[in-house]
N, C-alpha and C positions, 0 to 999 in steps of 0.2 A: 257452358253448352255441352251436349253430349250427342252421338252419336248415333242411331238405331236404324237398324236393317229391321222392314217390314216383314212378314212372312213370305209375301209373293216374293224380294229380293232376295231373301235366306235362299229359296226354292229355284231363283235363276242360277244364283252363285255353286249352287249344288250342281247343278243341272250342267253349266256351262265350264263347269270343275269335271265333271265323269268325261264331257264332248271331249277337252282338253287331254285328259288322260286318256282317254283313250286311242287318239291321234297321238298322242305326242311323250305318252310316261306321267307318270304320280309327281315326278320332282317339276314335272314344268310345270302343269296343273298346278301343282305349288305354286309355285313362283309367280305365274299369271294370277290367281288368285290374292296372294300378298301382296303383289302389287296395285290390284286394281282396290283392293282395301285401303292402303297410302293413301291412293286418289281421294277416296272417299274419306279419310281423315283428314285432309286438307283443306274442305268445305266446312270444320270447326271453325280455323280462321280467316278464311272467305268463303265464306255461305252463300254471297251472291255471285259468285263464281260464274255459273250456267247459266244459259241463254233463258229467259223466262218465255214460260209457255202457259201464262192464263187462257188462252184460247182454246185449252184442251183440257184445263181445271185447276181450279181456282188455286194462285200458289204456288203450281207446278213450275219447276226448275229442270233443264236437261242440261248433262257436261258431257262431253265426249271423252272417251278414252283408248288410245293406240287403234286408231281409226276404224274399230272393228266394233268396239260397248257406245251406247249410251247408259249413263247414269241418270234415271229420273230419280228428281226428289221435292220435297217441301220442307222448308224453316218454320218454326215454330219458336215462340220466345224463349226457349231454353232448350232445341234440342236441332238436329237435322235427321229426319226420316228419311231414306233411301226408301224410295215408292216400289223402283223394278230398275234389273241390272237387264239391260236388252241386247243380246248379241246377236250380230251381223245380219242385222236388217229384216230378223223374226217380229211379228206383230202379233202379241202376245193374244190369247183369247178373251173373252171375256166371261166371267164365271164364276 
């Protein structure tokens, strides 16, 4: 299996990297970021890790992470897609 950040999660993790830095410095931004990447390496060996959320589409997996992200995502037979990284309780647009 392998892991892949969709574009809209590339674009959160950007996004939620400058919020970071900017509050807080480039090294913590770092580090929040590296870590919440772990996170998402750890769904290689349990994928079904996250709460399932079919009832918002078809698939759909959410995990939490340091009470602030959730992590959506979908399993696929050889891969995990991170959908959207969604920080502190933003709902993201549609578009």
């Amino acid at each position: 299996m392998r892991l892949e950040f969709s574009p809209e999660a590339r674009r959160d993790l950007f996004e939620l990297s400058a919020l970071i830095a900017a509050d807080g410095g480039a090294q913590r931004a770092l580090a929040y970021i590296d870590r919440l990447e772990r996170r998402c390496a750890v769904l290689l060996t349990f994928p079904q890790a996250g709460t399932s959320r079919g009832d918002l589409r078809r698939g759909l997996r959410v995990l939490g992470f340091e009470r602030r992200v959730v992590i959506a995502y979908v399993v696929r037979a050889d891969r995990v897609v991170v959908q959207r990284v969604l920080y502190g309780g933003r709902v993201p647009v549609a578009g």
